[in-house]
N, C-alpha and C positions, 0 to 999 in steps of 0.2 A: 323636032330633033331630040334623041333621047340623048341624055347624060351620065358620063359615068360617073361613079359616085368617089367625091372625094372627099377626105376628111378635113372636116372645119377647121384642124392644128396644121395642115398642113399646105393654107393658100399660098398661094405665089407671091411676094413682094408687088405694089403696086409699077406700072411701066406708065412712060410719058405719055405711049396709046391709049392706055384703060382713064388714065388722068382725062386725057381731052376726050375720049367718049362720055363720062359722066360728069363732064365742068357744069352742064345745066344744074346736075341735083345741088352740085357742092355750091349751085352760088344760092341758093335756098338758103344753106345754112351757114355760110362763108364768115356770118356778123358771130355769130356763139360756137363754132366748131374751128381752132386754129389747125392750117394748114398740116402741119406737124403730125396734128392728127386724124387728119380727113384722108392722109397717104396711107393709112393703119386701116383705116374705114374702108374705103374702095374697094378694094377685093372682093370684101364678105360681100360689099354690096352688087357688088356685080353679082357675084356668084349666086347670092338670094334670087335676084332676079333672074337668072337663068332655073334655076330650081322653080321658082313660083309660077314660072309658063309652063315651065314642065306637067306639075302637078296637080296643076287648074286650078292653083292656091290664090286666096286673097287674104292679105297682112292687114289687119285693123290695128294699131298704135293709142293708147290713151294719151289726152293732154298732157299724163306724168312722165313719159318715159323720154330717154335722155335723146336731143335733136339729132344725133346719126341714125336712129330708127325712128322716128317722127316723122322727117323731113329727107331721111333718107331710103326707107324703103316700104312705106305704107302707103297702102290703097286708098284709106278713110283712116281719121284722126277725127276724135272727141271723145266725148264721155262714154261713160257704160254702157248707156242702154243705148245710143247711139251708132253707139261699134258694133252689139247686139243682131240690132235693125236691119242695119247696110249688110250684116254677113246673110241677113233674109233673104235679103234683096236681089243677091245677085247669084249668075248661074256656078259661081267657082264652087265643085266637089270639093276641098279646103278647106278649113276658114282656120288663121294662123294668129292666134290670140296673143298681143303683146301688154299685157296688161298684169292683172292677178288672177286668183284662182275662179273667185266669183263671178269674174266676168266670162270668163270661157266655159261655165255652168250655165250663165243666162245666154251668151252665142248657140249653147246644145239645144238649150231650152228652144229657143227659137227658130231654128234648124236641127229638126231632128234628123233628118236622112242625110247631113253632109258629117264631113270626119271633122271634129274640133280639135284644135292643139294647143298644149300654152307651152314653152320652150323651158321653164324652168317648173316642176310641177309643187316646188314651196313658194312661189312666187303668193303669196295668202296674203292677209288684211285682219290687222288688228279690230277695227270695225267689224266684221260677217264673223272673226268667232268670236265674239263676246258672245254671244249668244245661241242658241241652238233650234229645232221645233220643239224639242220638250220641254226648253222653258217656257214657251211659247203656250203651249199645251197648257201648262199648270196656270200661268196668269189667265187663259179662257175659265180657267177651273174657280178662280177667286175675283173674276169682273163677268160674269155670265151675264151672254146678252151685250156684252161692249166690241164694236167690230176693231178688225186689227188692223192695222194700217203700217205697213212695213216698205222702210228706203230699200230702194232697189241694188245698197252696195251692201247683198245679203245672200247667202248660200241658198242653194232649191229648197235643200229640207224646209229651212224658214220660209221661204215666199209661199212653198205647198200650204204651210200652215194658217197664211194669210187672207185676210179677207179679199186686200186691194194693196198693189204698190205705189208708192210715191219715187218723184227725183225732190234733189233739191229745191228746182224750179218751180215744180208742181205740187210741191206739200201742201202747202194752205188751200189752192182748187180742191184737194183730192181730199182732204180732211171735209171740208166745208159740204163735198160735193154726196155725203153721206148722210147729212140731214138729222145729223143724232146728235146730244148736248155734249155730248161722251166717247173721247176712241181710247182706245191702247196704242202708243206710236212708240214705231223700233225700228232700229237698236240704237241711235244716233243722242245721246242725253241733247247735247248743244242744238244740235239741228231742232230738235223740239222743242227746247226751250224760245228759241227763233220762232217757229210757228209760231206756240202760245203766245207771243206777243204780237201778232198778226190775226189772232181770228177771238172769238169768243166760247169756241168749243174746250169744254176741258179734256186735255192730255194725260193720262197717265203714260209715263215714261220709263227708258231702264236706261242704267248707265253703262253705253255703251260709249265708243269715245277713237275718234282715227289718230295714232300714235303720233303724227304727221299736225293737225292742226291743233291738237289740244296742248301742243307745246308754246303756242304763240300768248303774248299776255299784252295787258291793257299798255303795260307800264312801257313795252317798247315800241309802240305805236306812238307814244307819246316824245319819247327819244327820238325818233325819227322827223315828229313836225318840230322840237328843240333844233335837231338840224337845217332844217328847210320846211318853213310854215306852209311854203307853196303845195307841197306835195299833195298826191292824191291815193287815198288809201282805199283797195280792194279788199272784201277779205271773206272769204269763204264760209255760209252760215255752219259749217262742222265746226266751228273756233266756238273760243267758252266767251260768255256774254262780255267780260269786262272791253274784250277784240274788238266784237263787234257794235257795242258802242261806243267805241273812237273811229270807227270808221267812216269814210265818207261816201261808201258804196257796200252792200252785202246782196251779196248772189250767188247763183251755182256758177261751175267751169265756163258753161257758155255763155252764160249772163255776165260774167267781169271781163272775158275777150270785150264782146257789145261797149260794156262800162267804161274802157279805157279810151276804143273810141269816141264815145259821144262826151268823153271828159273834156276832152280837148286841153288837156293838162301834157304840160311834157316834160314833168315827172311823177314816175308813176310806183306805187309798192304794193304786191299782190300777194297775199298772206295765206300762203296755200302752197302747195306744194314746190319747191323753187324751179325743175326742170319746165313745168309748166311755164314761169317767166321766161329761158330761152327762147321756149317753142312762137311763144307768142310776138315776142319784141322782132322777131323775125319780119313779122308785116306792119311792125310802126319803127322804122329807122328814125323818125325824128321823135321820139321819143327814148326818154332815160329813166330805166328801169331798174330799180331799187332791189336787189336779189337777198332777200332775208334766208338765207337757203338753208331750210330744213326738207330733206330729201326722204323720200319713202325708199327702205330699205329694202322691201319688196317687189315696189318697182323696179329696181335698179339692181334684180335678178337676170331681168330679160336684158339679153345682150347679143349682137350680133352675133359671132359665134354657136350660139343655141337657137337663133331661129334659122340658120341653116343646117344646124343638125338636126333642128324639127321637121325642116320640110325632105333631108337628105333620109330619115329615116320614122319618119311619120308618127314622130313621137311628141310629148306625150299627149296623149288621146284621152279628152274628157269628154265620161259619159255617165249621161245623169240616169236616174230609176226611170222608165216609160210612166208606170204612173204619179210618183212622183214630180215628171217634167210637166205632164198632165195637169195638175193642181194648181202649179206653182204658174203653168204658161196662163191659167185662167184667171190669177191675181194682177199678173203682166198687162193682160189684155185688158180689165178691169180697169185698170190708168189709163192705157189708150183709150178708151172711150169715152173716160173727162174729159180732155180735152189735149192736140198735140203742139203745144209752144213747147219754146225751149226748153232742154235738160238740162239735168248736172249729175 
């Protein structure tokens, strides 16, 4: 059925019909989204949905983005390279990136012949630009001979420049799995200070830093067992060390969902992006989740309204250099071939 095109400002008020059509999605998110505003929600989401058959589109969602597009209009939800993967994967001409900027350069990267979109095109990462390929370049210039090993939450230019990518998951396999005394690891400072305390390879590092976890510190970790000794603390290796040693769990995105489970704790604090605690407390109702909410500003670009005017008008459309995506897909595949456990 083709659609006419309407404008995202000017949906319909939500009706008692479009309500009980979509009661399944809202009771998904019914626990972190109040009614109030799930009646504001509906429309776009309908309307998404209609646009996304239209278009042969498929909606990927990161763990950060707020539970109306989570839980209410994504295909596939997790991490970066995750999101990536699944837009490989499947036959939609589409792929409707609600994430950052980086991540809709590794979606192209990995699909090259489908159309990539991100709905706000500043939606970026204090992480991917701390850094560049020509710094990148220059540090090959004054460690010659040290291979490079760069986090996947990094622009193409950079990953081109790379030897091999890591996730958070995978860094210590992916370091170790090089066989040299010695890598260059980037852009991530924290994250690599994590590793080096996990293997015996030496890191040279940069200070690079997600605006999002390096605001977290030892001292409120600590405030928090002051409150309730019982608690259980998650907390994402991008945190600066003093975090992650009061913590009672460090892992990637996908690895602290796992964590919360097999905690068997039922209360829980996840030191990492806060929308990510909605999305997740979604599937532990008897668990009480502790929302330290430091929100990514970036994230919280993409919003309903913009991924219907992304798909209503095919915008904005990221596309990386052929050779360029070239380089940077053979550092990508480089990781997958360590080994495929969990990301982050």
């Amino acid at each position: 059925m083709s659609l006419e095109r309407t404008a995202a400002t000017e949906i319909a008020p939500a009706t008692t019909e479009l309500l009980a059509d979509l009661a399944p999605i809202y009771d998904r998110m019914s626990r972190v989204v109040p009614e109030v505003e799930w009646r504001i929600h509906a429309p776009y989401i309908a309307e998404i949905l209609r646009w996304r058959e239209e278009r042969n589109a498929v909606i990927l969602a990161h763990n950060y983005q707020s539970p109306e597009i989570f839980h209410g209009i994504a295909d596939y939800r997790g991490d970066s390279l995750g999101l990536a993967q699944f837009g490989a994967r499947t036959d939609a001409e589409v792929i409707v990136l609600c994430g950052v900027h980086f991540m809709a350069e590794t979606a192209a990267i990995l699909s090259p012949e489908k159309t990539v979109l991100i709905p706000d095109v500043k939606a970026g990462c204090s992480l991917a630009e701390s850094i560049t390929g020509a710094d990148i370049r220059l540090l090959k210039e004054r460690h010659p001979g040290v291979p490079v090993v760069t986090y996947v939450n990094t622009s193409a230019d950079v990953k081109a420049e790379s030897d091999i990518c890591c996730t958070s998951a995978n860094a210590v396999e992916v370091v170790e799995s090089l066989g040299v005394d010695k890598v260059i690891f980037l852009p991530d400072e924290f994250l690599g200070q994590w590793v080096a305390s996990q293997t015996d390879v030496e890191l040279i590092l940069w200070k690079g830093h997600c605006e999002v976890h390096e605001r977290f510190t030892g001292e409120e970790i600590k405030a928090y067992r002051a409150q309730d000794p019982s608690i259980y603390v998650l907390a994402h290796p991008e945190c600066p060390q003093d975090v992650l040693a009061e913590a009672d769990f460090v892992g990637s995105t996908s690895a602290m969902i796992q964590g919360v489970e097999r905690s068997g704790a039922s209360r829980v604090v996840m030191i990492t992006e806060c929308s990510m605690s909605d999305n997740v407390s979604v599937n532990f109702p008897q668990v009480d989740f502790v929302r330290p909410c430091n929100l990514c500003p970036h994230m919280q670009r993409i919003t309903l309204p913009k991924v219907l005017e992304a798909l209503q008008n095919l915008e904005h459309r990221v596309v990386v250099d052929p050779a360029t995506s070239e380089r940077a897909r053979s550092a990508v595949a480089r990781m997958l071939e360590v080994g495929r456990g969990p990301r982050g």
